[in-house]
C-alpha positions in Angstrom: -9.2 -6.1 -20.9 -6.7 -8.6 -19.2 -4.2 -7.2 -21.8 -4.4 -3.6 -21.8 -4.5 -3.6 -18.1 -1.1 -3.6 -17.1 -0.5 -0.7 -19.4 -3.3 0.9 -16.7 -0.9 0.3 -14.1 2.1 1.7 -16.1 -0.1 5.1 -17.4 -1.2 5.6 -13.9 2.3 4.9 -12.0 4.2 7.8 -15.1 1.5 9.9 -14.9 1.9 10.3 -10.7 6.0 10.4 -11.1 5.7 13.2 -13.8 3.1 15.0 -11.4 6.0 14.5 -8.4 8.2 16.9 -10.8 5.4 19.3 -11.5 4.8 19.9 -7.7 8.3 20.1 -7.3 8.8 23.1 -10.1 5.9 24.9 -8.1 7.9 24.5 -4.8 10.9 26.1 -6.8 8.7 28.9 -7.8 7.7 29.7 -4.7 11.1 29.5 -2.9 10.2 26.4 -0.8 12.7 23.9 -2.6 15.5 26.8 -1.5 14.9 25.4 2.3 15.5 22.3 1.4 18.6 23.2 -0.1 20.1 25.0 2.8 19.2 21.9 5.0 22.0 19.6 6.3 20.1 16.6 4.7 22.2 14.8 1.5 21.2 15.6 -1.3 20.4 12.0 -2.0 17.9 11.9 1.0 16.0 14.7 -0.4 15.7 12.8 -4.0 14.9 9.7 -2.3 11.8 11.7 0.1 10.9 12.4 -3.6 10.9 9.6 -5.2 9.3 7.4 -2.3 6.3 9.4 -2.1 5.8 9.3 -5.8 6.1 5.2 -5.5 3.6 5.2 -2.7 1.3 7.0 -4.5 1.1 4.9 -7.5 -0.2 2.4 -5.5 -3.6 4.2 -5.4 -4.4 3.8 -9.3 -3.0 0.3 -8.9 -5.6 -0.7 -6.7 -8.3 0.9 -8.2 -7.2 -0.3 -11.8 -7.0 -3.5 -9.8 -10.5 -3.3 -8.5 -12.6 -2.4 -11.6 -10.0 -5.0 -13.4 -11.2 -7.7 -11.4 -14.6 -7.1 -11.1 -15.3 -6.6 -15.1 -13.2 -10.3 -15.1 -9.3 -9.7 -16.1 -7.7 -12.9 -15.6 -6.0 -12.9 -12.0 -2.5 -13.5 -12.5 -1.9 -15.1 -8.9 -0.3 -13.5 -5.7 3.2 -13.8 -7.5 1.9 -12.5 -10.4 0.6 -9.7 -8.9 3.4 -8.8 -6.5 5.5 -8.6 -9.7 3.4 -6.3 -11.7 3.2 -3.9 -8.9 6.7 -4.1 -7.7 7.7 -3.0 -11.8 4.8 -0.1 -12.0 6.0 1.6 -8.6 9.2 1.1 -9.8 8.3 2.9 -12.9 7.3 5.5 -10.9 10.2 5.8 -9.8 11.7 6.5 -12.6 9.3 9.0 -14.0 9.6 10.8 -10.9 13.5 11.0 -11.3 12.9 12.1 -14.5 10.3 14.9 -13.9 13.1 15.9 -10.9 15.9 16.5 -13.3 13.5 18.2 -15.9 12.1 20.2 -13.1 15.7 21.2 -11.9 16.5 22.0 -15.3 13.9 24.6 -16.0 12.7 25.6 -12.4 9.0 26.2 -14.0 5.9 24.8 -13.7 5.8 25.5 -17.7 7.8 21.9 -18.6 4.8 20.3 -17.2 4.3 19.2 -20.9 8.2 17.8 -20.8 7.7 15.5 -17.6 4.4 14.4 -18.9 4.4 13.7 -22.7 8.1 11.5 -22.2 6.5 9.4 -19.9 3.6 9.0 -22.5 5.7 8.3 -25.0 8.2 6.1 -23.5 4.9 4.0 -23.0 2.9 4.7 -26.2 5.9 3.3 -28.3 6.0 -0.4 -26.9 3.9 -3.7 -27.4 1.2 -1.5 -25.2 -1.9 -2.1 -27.1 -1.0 -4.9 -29.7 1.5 -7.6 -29.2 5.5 -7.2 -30.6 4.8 -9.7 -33.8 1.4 -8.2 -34.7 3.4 -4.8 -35.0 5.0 -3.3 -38.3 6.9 -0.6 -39.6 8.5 2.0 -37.6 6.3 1.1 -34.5 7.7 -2.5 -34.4 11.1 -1.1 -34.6 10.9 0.9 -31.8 9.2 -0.9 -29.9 11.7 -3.6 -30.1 14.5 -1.4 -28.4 12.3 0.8 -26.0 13.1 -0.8 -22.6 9.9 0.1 -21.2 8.7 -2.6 -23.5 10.4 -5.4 -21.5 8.9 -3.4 -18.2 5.4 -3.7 -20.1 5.9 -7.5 -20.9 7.4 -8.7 -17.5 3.9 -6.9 -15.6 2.0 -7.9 -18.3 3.3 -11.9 -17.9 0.8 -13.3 -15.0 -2.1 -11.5 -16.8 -1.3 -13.5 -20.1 0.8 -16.2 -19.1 2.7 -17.5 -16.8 5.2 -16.2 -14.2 8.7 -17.4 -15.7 12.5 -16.2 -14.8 13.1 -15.9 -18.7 9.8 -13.2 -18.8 10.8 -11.5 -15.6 14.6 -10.8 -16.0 14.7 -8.6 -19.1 12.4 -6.2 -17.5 14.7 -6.2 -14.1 17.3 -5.5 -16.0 15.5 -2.7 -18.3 14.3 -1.3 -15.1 17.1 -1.1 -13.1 18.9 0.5 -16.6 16.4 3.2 -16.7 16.5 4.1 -12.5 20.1 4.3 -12.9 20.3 6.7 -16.2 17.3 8.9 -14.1 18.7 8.7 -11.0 22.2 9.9 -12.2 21.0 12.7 -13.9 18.6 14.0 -10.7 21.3 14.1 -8.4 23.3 16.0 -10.8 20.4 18.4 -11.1 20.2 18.5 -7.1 23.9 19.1 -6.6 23.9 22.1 -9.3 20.7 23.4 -7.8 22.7 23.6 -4.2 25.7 25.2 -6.0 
């Protein structure tokens, strides 16, 4: 339990960014996104509104994963510990919200739901998620090895483990702030289009 928990916080904190694109195609459907558009507010404002609520709200099946975590006896990885493996999950909401935005922009549909949801899975799925790196072989191992979310995955899973180290927590920084950029990048370009 104390190792598949962090992937808990991971699933949870994707699966509430993708769902931040989803309600976003709906409010293109129905014309509401179009008032946005035609407000004076940057377009960078209105991604960030966006992406803030998504990171808030991955902090409700944080807590609870925390909750039923704790009480069935995962290993607490200390206050440090802790703060880092949320800090990285709302993050990673973050960047599955930016995602689901640009894919959302891109089609204007509720209909690439499936999009927004099943790369966020994915981008998961293939990682040290539910075995660790050297237990893995073939293919999986492989890609594993280059998927970035796999250095998110170990740096929230370290506490739980291990311990808290600099040389643990700095790969997934860096895979992290990688990904927000690449997401983030193509959001805004889907925003400024949108306004065109």
């Amino acid at each position: 339990m104390t190792f598949i928990l962090p992937i808990g916080f991971l699933q949870g904190a994707g699966f509430t960014g993708a769902a931040t694109g989803v309600n976003l195609a709906r409010d293109i459907e129905l014309g509401w996104f179009d008032r946005m558009l035609v407000s004076p507010a940057p377009r960078g404002v209105l991604l960030a509104g966006t992406v803030l609520s998504a990171s808030l709200r991955a902090l409700m099946p944080i807590t609870l994963l925390c909750i039923v975590g704790f009480a069935f006896g995962v290993h607490f990885p200390g206050i440090g510990g802790l703060a880092i493996a949320v800090a990285m999950a709302v993050c990673f909401a973050a960047i599955a919200a930016s995602y689901a935005v640009s894919v959302a922009l891109r089609f204007k549909i509720q209909a690439a739901a499936p999009l927004m949801q099943a790369a966020v899975f994915m981008a998961v799925l293939f990682t040290s998620s539910y075995a660790p790196q050297q237990l893995l072989t073939g293919w999986l191992h492989d890609v594993a090895k280059y998927n970035p979310v796999t250095q998110i995955i170990e740096t929230i899973r370290q506490g739980f483990v291990g311990e808290v180290t600099w040389a643990n927590t700095w790969p997934g920084l860096l895979a992290l702030a990688g990904l927000l950029t690449l997401v983030v990048t193509l959001a805004l370009r889907g925003l400024n289009r949108a306004a065109d």
